[in-house]
ROFI-16488 format. One record per residue: x, y, z of N, C-alpha, C, CB in turn; chain; residue number from 0; residue in one letter. Coordinates in steps of 0.05 Angstrom, whole numbers. Glycine has a CB too. Layout:
<zavos>
(zavo (X; Y; Z); (X; Y; Z); (X; Y; Z); (X; Y; Z); A; NUM; a)
...
</zavos>
This chain:
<zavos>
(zavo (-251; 266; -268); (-234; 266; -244); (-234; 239; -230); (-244; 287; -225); A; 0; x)
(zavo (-249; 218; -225); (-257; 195; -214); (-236; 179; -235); (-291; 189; -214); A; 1; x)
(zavo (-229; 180; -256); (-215; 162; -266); (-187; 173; -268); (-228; 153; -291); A; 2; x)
(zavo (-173; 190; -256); (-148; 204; -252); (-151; 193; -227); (-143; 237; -256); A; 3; x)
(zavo (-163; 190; -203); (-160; 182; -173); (-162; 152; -180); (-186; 195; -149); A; 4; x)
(zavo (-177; 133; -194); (-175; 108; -201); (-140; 98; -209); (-196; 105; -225); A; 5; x)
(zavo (-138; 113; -229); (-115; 115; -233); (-92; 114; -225); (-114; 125; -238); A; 6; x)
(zavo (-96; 133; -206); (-64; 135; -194); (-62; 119; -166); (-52; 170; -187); A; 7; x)
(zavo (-90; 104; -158); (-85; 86; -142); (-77; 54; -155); (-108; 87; -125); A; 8; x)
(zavo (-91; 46; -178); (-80; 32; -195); (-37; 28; -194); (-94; 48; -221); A; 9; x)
(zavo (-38; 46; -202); (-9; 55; -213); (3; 43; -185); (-2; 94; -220); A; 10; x)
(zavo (2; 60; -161); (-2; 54; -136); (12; 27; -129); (-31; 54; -131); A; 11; x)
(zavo (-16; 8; -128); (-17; -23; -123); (-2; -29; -152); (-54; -39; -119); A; 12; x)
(zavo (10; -26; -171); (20; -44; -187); (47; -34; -175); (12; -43; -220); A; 13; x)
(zavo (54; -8; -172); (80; -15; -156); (99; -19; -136); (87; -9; -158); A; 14; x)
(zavo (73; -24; -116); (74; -45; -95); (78; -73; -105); (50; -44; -81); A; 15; x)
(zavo (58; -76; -117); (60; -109; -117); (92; -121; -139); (24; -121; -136); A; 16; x)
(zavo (103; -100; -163); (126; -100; -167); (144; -105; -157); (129; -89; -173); A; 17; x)
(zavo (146; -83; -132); (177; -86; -118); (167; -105; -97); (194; -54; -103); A; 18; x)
(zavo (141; -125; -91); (140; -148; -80); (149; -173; -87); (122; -151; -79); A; 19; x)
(zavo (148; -162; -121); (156; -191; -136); (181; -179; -141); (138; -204; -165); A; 20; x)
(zavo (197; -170; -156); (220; -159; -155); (238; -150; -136); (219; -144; -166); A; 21; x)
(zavo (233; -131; -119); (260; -134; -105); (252; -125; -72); (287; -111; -122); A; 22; x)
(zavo (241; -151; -52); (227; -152; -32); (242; -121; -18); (231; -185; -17); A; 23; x)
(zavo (267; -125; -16); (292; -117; -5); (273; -80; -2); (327; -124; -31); A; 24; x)
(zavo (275; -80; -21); (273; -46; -29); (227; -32; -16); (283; -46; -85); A; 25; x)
(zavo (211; -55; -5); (199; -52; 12); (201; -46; 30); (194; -61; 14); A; 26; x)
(zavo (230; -58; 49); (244; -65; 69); (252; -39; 72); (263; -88; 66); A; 27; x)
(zavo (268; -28; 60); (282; 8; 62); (260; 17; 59); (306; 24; 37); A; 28; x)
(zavo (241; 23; 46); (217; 41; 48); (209; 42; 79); (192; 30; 30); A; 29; x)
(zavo (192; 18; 79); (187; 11; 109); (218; 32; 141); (192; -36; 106); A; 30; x)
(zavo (235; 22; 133); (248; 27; 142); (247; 60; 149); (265; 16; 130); A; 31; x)
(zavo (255; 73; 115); (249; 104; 115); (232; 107; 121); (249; 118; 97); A; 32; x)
(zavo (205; 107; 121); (183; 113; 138); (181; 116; 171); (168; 94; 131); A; 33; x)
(zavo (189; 93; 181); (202; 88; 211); (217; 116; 218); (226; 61; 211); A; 34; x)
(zavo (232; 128; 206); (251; 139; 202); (250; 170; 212); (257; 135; 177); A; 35; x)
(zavo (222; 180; 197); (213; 206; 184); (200; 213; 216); (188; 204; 150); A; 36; x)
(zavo (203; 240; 222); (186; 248; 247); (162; 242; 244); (186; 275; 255); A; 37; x)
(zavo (157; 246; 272); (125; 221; 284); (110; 245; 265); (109; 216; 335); A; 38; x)
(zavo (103; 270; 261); (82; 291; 249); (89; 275; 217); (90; 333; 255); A; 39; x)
(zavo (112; 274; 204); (105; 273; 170); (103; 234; 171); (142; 291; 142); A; 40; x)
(zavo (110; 211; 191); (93; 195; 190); (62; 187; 203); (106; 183; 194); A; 41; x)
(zavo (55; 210; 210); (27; 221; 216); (6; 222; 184); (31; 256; 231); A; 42; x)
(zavo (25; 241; 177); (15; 252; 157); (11; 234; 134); (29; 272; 151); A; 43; x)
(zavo (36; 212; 121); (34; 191; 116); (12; 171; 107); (42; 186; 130); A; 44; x)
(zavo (10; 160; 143); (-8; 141; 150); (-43; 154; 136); (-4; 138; 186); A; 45; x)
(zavo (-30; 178; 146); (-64; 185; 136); (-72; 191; 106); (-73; 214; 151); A; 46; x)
(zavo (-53; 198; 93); (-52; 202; 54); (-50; 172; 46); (-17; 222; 39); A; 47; x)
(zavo (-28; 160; 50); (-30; 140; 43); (-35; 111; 58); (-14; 143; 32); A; 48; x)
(zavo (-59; 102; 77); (-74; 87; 88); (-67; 67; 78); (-98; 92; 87); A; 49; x)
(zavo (-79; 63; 58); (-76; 29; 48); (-44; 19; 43); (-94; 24; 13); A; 50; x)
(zavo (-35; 31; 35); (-3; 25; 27); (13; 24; 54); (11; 52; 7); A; 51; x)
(zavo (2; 46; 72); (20; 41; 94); (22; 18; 113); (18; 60; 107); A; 52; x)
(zavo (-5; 6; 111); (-22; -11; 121); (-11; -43; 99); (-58; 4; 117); A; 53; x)
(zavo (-8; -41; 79); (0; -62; 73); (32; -65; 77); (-10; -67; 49); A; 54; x)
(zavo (52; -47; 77); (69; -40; 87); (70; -58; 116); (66; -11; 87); A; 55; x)
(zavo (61; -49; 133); (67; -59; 157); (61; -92; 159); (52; -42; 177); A; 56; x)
(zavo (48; -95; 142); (27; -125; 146); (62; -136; 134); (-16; -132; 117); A; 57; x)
(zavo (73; -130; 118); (88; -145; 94); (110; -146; 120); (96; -127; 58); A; 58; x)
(zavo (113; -123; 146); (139; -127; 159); (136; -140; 174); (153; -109; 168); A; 59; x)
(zavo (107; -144; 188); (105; -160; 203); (109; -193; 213); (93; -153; 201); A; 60; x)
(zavo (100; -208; 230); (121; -237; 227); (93; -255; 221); (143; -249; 263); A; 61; x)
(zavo (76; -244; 207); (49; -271; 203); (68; -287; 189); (14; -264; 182); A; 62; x)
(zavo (52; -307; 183); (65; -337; 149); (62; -306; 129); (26; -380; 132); A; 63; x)
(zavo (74; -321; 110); (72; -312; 85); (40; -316; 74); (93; -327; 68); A; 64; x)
(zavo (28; -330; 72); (-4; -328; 59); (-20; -312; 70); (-21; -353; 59); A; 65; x)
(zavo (-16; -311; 93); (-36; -295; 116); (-24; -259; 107); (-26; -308; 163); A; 66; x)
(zavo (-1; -260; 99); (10; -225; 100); (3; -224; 66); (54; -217; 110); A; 67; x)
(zavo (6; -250; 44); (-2; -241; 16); (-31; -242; 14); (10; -259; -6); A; 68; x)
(zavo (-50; -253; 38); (-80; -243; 36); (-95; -227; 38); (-90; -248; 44); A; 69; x)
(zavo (-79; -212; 62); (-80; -190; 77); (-78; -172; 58); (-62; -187; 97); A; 70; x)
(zavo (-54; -171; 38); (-54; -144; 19); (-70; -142; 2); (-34; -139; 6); A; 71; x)
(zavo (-67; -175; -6); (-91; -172; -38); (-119; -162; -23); (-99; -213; -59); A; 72; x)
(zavo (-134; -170; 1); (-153; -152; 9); (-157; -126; 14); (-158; -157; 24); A; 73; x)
(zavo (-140; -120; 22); (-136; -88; 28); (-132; -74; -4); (-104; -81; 50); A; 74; x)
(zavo (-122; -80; -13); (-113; -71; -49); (-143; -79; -61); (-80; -97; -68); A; 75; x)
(zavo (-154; -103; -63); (-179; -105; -72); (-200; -80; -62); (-187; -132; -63); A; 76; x)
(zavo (-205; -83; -34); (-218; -57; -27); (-213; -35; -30); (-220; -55; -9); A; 77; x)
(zavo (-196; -27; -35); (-184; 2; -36); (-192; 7; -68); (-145; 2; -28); A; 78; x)
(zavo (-176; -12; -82); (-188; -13; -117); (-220; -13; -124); (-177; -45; -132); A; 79; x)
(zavo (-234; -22; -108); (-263; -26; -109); (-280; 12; -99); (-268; -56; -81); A; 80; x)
(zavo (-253; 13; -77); (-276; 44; -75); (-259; 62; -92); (-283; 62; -38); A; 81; x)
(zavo (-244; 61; -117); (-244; 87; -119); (-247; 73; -157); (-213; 110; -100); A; 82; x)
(zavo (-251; 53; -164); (-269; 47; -181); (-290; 66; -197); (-279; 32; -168); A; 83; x)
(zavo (-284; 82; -217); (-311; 105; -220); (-338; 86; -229); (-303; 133; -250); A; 84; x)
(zavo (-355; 98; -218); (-384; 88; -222); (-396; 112; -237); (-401; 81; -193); A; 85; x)
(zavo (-409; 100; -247); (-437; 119; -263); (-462; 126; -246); (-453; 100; -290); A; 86; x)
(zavo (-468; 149; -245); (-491; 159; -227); (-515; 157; -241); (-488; 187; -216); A; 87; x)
</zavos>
């Protein structure tokens, strides 16, 4: 089970970082749709998906560009790090 939850956060961050390099635009409508959705299912959201939503906002926000592509690769690093399966 630890490597199905590795997994699909994997999957996750690669298709984030895709439509970062491919087509900024279509972040932008996500972000957007999210904004969008009543305050309870972007409640709900924020709380399932944490890290994404969180890099999400970092990406809409007005930092430089290095400071918002550091920001993610940290948050994505950490996030990749805890769900990493370990051996007991």
């Amino acid at each position: 089970m630890p490597y199905l939850g590795f997994a699909v956060v994997v999957i996750l961050w690669v298709a984030f970082g895709a439509a970062l390099v491919a087509s900024v635009g279509s972040l932008d409508e996500l972000w957007a749709w999210a904004r969008d959705q009543p305050l309870i299912v972007q409640g709900i959201m924020w709380v399932v998906l944490l890290p994404w939503m969180a890099a999400l906002a970092i990406w809409e926000s007005s930092w430089v560009l290095w400071a918002k592509l550091a920001s993610i690769a940290g948050i994505a690093w950490a996030n990749l790090y805890m769900f990493f399966p370990k051996s007991v």
